[in-house]
C-alpha positions in Angstrom: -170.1 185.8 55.0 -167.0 183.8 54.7 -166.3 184.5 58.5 -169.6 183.0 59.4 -169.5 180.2 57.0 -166.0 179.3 58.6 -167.3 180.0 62.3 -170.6 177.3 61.7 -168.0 174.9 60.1 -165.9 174.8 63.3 -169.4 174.3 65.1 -170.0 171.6 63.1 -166.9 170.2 63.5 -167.1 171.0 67.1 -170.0 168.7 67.5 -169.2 166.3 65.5 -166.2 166.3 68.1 -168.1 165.5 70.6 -170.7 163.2 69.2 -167.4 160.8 68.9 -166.2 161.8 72.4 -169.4 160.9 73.6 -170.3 157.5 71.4 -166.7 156.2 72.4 -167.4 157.3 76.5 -170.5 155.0 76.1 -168.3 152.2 74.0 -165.9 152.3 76.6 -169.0 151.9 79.6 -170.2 149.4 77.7 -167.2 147.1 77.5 -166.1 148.0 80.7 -169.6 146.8 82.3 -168.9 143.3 79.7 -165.3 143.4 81.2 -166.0 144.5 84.7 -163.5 143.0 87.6 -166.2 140.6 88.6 -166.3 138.9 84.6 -163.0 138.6 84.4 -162.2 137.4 87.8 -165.0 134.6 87.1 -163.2 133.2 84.4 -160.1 133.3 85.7 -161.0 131.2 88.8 -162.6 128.4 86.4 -159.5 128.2 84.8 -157.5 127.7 88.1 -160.0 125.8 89.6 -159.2 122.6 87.7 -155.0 123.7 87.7 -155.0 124.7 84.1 -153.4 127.9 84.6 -150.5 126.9 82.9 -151.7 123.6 80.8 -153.8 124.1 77.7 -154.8 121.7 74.8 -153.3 121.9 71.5 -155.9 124.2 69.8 -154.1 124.2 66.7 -154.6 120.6 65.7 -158.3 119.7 67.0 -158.2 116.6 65.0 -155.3 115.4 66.3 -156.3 112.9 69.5 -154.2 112.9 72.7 -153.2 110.4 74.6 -152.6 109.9 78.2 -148.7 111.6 77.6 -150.6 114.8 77.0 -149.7 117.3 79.3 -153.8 118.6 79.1 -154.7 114.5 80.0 -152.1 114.4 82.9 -153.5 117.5 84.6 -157.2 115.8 84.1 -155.7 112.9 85.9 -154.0 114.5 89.1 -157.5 116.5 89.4 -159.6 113.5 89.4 -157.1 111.4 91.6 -156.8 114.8 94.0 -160.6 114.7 94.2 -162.2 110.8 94.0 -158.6 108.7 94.9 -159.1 107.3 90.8 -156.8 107.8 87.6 -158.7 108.8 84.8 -158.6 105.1 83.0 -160.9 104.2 86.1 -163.4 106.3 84.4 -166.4 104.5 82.4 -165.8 107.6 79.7 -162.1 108.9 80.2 -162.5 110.3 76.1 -165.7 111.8 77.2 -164.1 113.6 80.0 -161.5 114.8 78.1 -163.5 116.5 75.4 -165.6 118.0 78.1 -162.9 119.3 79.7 -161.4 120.4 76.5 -164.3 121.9 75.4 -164.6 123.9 78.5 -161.4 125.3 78.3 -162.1 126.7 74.7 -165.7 128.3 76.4 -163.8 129.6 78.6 -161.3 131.3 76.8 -164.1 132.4 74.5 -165.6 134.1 77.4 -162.5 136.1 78.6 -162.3 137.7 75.0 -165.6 138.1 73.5 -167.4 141.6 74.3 -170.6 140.9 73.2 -172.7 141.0 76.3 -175.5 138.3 74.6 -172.4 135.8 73.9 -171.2 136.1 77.2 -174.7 135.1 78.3 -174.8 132.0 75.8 -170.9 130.8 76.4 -172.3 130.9 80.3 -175.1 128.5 79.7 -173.5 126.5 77.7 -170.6 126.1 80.0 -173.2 125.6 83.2 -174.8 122.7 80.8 -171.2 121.1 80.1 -170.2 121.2 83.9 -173.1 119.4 84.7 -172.2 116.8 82.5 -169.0 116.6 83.1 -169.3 116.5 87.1 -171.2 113.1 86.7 -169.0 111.5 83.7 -166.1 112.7 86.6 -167.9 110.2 89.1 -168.6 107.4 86.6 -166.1 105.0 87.5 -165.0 101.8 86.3 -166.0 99.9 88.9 -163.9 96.7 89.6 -167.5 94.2 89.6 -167.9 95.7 86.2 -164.4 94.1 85.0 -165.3 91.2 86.5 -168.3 90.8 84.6 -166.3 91.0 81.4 -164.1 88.3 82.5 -166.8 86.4 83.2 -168.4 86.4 79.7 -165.0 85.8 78.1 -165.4 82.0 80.6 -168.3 82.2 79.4 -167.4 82.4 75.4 -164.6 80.7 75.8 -166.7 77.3 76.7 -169.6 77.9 74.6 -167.6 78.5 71.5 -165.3 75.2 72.1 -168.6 73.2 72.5 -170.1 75.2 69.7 -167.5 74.9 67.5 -166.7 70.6 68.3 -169.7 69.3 68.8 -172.6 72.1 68.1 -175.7 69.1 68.5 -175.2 69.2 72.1 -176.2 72.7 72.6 -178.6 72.8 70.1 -179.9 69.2 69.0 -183.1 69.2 71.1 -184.2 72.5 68.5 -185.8 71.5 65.3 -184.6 74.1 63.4 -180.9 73.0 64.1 -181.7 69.9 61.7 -184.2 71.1 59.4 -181.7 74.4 58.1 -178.6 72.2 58.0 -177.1 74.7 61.4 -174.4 72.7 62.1 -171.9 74.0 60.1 -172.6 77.7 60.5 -172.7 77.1 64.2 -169.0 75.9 64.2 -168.0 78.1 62.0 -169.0 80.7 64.4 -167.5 78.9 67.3 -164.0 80.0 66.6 -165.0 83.7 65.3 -165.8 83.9 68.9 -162.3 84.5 69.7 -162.0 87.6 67.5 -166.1 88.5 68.2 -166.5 87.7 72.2 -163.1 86.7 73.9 -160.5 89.2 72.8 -163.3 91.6 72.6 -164.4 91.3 76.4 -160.8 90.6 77.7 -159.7 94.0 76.1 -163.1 95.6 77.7 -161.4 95.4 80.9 -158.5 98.2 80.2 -155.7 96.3 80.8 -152.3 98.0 80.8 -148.4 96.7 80.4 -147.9 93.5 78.5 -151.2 92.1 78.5 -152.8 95.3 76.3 -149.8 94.3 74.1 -151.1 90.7 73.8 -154.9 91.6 73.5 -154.1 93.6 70.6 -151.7 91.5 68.8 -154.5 88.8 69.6 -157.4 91.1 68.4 -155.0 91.2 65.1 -154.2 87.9 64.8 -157.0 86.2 65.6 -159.6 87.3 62.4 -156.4 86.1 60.2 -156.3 82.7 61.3 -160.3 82.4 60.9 -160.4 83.7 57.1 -156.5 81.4 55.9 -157.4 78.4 58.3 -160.2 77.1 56.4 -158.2 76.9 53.1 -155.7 74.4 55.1 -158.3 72.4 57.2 -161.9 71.7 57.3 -161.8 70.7 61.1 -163.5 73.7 63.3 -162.1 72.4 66.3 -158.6 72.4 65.0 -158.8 76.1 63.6 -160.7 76.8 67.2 -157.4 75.6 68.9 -155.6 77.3 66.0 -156.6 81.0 67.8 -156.4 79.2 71.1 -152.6 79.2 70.3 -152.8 82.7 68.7 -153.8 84.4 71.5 -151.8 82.3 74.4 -149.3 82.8 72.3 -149.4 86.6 71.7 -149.4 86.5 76.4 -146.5 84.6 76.0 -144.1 87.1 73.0 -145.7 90.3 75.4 -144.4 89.2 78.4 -141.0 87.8 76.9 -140.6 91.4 75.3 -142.2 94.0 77.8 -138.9 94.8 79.7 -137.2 94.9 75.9 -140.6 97.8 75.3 -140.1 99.3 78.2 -135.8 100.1 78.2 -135.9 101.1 74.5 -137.2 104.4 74.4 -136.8 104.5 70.5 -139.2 101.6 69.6 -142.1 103.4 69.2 -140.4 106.1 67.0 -139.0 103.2 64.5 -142.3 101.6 64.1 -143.3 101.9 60.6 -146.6 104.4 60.7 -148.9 102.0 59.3 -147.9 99.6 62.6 -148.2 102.9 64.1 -151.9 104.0 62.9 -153.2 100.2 63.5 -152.1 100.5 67.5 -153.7 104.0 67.4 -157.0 102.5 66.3 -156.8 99.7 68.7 -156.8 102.1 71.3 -160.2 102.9 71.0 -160.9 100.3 72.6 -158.2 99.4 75.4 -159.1 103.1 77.2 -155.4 104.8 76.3 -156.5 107.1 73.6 -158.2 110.3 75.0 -160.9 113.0 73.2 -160.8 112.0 70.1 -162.8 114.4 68.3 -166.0 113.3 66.5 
């Protein structure tokens, strides 16, 4: 009895030997079908179609943003000036770019290590949908008419909101309503906020680079200062409108003086205190330099 209890245990065990043999054979077809040559070779000629076989984002700090320094940015920029003749701050979206393209890197990578044949599917979709995208942002560029237009509207402000902010009646006297609701004042008043609201704003718009980004943002800084303490010195609008006048010629005149003093001293940016620091940061947002910023 013992003999055949021992012989139908090492059955048993026999087949339970070979269940496992045969449920890891078919684990093993499985993930080889997932991993086949063809999957893998897929992915890897995305990655080396856009040259980042050897540049990847910082994946460790999503949140942080990059600017154009960023290895991961400069290898955006050679493939877009390798394929349309443009840098990527010719773009209309160079952020949107770069989270595309930063986005596709991480599908990617998903795709060369997941083994789940439905995610695979998924990733591939989603990474079609993204390409699409990102093939037209690639050809949205910032056209030169277009940064002519926004130096047009700053003419534009700048000789509205003199007139607005001197002698307001002869824009609006022939309305009723510009008597009748006592205007006048809130009119000039809003004459020299169009330096800070319409001037800076649409001269920045344009992307400039070197000194004169310097000067639009020390201007863009400046300017909303001298609107709120002006008033306490002076009740003249015309006198606080010449006021940011001098603001901002003068903030063309300090970048100019001091961009080959920027440019030779490596160090400046590293002694700038880090609330100076943060302030430039944010001001990029709108002068094209910071890239992907996550939402």
């Amino acid at each position: 009895m013992k003999t055949e209890s021992s012989l139908s245990s090492s059955s048993s065990s026999s087949s339970d030997s070979d269940n496992n043999r045969s449920s890891s054979a078919d684990t093993h077809t499985h993930t080889h079908a997932i991993f086949s040559e063809s999957v893998q070779n897929e992915a890897r000629e995305v990655l080396e179609k856009v040259g980042w076989a050897g540049v990847a984002p910082d994946l460790d700090s999503p949140e942080q943003p990059m600017t154009s320094d960023d290895p991961f940015v400069k290898s955006i920029d050679a493939g877009i000036r390798k394929d349309f003749g443009v840098g990527l701050d010719d773009l209309l979206n160079p952020a949107k770019v770069v989270n595309l393209e930063r986005e596709l890197y991480q599908l990617r990578q998903e795709l060369e290590t997941t083994d789940d044949e439905s995610i695979i599917e998924s990733v591939k979709k989603l990474i079609e949908k993204k390409e699409n995208k990102l093939s037209i942002e690639r050809r949205s560029v910032f056209r030169d008419w277009l940064k002519n237009v926004f130096v047009g509207q700053a003419v534009i402000s700048f000789g509205v909101s003199y007139v607005m902010a001197t002698n307001p009646s002869s824009l609006f006297g022939g309305f009723d309503w510009f008597y009748s609701n006592s205007m006048d004042i809130s009119i000039q008043v809003l004459g020299y906020w169009f330096w800070w609201l319409f001037i800076v704003p649409s001269l920045r718009s344009r992307r400039p680079s070197g000194f004169e980004k310097k000067a639009l943002d020390i201007a863009f800084l400046g300017t909303p200062l001298v609107s709120i303490l002006a008033p306490f010195v002076t009740k003249d609008t015309g006198l606080i409108w010449i006021a940011n006048f001098i603001v901002v010629t003068g903030s063309y005149g300090f970048s100019y003086l001091t961009d080959d003093l920027d440019d030779g001293d490596d160090d400046n940016e590293l002694n700038r205190p880090a609330w100076l620091k943060f302030i430039y940061k944010s001001l990029d947002f709108g002068s094209g330099r910071e890239r992907g910023v996550r939402k």
